[in-house]
N, C-alpha and C positions, 0 to 999 in steps of 0.2 A: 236723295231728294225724291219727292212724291212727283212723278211722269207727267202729273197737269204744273207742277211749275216748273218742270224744265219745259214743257209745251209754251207758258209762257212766257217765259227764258229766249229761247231759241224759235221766235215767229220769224215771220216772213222778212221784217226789215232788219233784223240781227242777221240772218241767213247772208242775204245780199252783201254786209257791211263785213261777215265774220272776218276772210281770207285779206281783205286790208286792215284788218284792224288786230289779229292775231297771227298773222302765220307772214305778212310782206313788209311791216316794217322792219327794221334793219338788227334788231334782234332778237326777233323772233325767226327771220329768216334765216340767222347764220346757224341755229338750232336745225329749224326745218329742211334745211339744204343736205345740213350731217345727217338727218334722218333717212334724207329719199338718198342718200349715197349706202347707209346701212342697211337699208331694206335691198337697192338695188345688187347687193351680197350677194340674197338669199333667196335671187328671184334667179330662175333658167328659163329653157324653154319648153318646159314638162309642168311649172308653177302652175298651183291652182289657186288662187289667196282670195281670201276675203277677211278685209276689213272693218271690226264692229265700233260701231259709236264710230261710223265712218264720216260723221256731216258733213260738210260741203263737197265730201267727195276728192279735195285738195291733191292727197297722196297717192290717192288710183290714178288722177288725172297724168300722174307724171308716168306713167307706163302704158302709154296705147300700145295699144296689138297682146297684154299678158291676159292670160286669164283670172278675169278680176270681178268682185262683186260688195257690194256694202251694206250693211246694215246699221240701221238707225233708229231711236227712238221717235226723231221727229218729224214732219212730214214736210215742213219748210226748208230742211238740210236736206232732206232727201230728193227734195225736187232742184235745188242746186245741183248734186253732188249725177242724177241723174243727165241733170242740162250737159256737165265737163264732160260727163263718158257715157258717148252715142255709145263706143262698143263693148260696155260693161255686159257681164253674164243675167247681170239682176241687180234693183236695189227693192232693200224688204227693209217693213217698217216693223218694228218686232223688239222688244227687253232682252237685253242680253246675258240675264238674269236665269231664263228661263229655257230650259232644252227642249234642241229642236232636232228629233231624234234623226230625219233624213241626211242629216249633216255628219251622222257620226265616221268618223276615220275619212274623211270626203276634201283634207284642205290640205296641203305641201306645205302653205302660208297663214298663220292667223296672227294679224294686227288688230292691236288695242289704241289708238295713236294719241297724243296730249294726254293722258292721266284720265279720260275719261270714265274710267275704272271710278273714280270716287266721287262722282254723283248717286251712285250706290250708297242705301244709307247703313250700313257696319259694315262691318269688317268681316261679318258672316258672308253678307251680297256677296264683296267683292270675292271669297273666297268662292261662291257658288260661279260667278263670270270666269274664273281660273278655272275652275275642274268642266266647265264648259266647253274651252278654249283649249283643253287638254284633250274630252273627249273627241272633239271634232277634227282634231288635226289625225291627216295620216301616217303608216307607219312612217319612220323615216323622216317628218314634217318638222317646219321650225316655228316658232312661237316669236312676238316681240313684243313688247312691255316697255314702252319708255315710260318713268317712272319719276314721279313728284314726291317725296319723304320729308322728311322731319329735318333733314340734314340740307335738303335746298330750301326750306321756308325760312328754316334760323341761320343759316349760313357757320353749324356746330356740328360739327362730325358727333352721330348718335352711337353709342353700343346698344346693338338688337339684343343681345342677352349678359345679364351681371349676373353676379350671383347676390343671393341677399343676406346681409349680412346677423341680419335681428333673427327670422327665423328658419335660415336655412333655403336649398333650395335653388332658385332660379325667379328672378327678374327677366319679362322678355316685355321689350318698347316693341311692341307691333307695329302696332299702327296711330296714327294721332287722325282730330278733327278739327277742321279750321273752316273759316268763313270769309269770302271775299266782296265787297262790297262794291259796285261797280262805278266812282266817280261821279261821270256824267250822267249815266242812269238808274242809279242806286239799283237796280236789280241783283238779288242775294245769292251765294252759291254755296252752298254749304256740301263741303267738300270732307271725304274718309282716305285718307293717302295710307296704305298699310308699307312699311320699312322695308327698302329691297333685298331687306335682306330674307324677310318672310314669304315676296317673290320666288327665291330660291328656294328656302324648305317648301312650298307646295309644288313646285317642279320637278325639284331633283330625283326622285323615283320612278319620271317618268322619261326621262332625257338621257342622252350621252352626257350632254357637254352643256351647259351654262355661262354665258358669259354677261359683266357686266362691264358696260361700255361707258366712259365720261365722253361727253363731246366737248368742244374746243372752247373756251367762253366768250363771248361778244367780244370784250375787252379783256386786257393784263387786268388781276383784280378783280373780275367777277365768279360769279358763281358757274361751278360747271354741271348741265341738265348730264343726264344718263339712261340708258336701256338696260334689260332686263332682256336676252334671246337665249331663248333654250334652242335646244340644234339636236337633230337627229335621235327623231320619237321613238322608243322602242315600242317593240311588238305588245307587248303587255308589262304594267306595273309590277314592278319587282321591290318589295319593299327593303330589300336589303341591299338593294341596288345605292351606291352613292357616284355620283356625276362627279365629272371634273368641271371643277368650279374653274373658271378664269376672271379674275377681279384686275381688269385694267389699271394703272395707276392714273391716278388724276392730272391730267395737263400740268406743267410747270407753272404758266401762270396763270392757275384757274386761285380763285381765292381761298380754299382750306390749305391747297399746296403750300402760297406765298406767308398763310398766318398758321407755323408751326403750335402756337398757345391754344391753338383751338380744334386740337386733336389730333394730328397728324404729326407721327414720331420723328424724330431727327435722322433714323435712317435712312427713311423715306424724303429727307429733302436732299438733291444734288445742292455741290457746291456752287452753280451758276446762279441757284435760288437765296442761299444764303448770300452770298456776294450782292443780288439784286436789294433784299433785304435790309442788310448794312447798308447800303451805298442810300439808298430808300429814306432810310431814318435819320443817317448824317443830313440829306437836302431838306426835309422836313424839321429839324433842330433837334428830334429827340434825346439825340446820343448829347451831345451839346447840352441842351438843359439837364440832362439829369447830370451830367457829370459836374455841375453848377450847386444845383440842388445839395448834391453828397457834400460839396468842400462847405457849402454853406453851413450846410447842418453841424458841418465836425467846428467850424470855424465861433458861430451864435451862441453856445453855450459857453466857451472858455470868457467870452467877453460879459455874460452875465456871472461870473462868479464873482 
């Protein structure tokens, strides 16, 4: 999106309202809580982080005494996010689009936090905010990415690369574009979410180790959010270099786990989920009607001949 409508996006009385209205209800807290426990990993006493598209400031707040600083597009969040942390290093107002060359190899820590990434508008931006967010970390540094796709919008596990079958080749689902419309104040966000899985190919030549994290879901049944942390920056890109990837498995009862039909292989489910499942469908009547349905169908026909 164009910087003057997230200017008017994110004024002064969105600012004040944001942190009850996205980050303390009860779930979006239970997301944000996993967050500031994942972040608090990869903080020491040597940490130097700075967080971009930091607004309110929310996630710095929860670490007084590290060394911390935020960056923001807007001047409303920033004066929030100033108020929570007397003892921040600096809040700058600044695109995080664009390098900012004193920064380079300068951070232990760099956070992107809520998907802010895709107010960027392609998939190019958000690819410029990565090799930014790469530049700037030091040797050694870790990166974090929690991360909105294609697969928490539909609740349908995506493949990031098929092959295609008409001309050969490679299908790659990058990234998608979606729009959310605000309810009570129709204000619009037109949002670029690129597949975490393309998180990883822009990382992985420059990291040890990549992990991607699901966090717990509010409830059995819902959807489970996830991170994107690269870990331990090497000294220079190695393009033959490949990372060890670690792809956490999905909570038991985060919702792709519980509905096998929608992408997620039977290997991959324990027996306490299938048992859940069964037990599931019997109290809901499934199993019951269809096994109704079947004697019906074989039964209807012999009686019309």
């Amino acid at each position: 999106m164009e910087k003057e409508k997230i200017w008017e996006i994110y004024n002064e009385e969105y600012a004040a309202n944001y942190n009850e209205t996205f980050l303390l209800d009860p779930y979006s807290k239970t997301n944000a809580d996993y967050e500031v426990k994942l972040i608090k990993q990869l903080i020491n006493k040597d940490t130097k982080w700075i967080d971009l598209a930091c607004g309110t400031g929310y996630f710095l707040s929860q670490f007084p005494g590290v060394k911390r600083a935020g960056y923001d597009l807007t001047p409303a969040m920033l004066q929030e996010a100033s108020r929570v942390n007397p003892d921040a290093l600096f809040f700058k107002q600044g695109d995080f689009r664009i390098d900012v060359q004193e920064w380079e190899n300068q951070w232990s820590l760099i956070t992107c936090m809520w998907a802010a990434y895709a107010y960027s508008e392609s998939l190019a931006e958000v690819e410029m905010l990565v090799a930014n967010m790469i530049k700037w970390t030091a040797t050694g540094g870790d990166i974090m990415i929690p991360a909105v796709d294609l697969e928490d919008l539909s609740l349908v596990k995506i493949d990031y690369e098929v092959p295609n079958p008409v001309y050969g080749g490679v299908t790659q689902v990058n990234s998608c574009v979606w729009t959310w419309i605000e309810q009570d104040t129709n204000k619009v966000h037109v949002m670029v979410s690129p597949q975490v899985e393309h998180f990883v190919k822009l990382l992985e030549p420059y990291f040890e180790t990549i992990e991607i994290v699901y966090y717990p879901p509010f409830q059995k049944g819902w959807g489970s959010r996830k991170a994107v942390i690269a870990k331990n920056k090497l000294g220079d890109k190695d393009p033959s270099h490949v990372a060890k990837v670690i792809r956490h498995p999905l909570p038991e009862d985060s919702y792709l786990a519980l509905h096998s039909k929608y992408g997620v292989s039977a290997s991959e489910i324990s027996n306490s989920q299938l048992v859940a499942e069964l037990l599931g469908r019997i109290k809901n009547g499934y199993i019951p009607k269809a096994i109704l349905n079947k004697l019906v169908s074989k039964i209807v026909p012999k009686k019309n001949k």
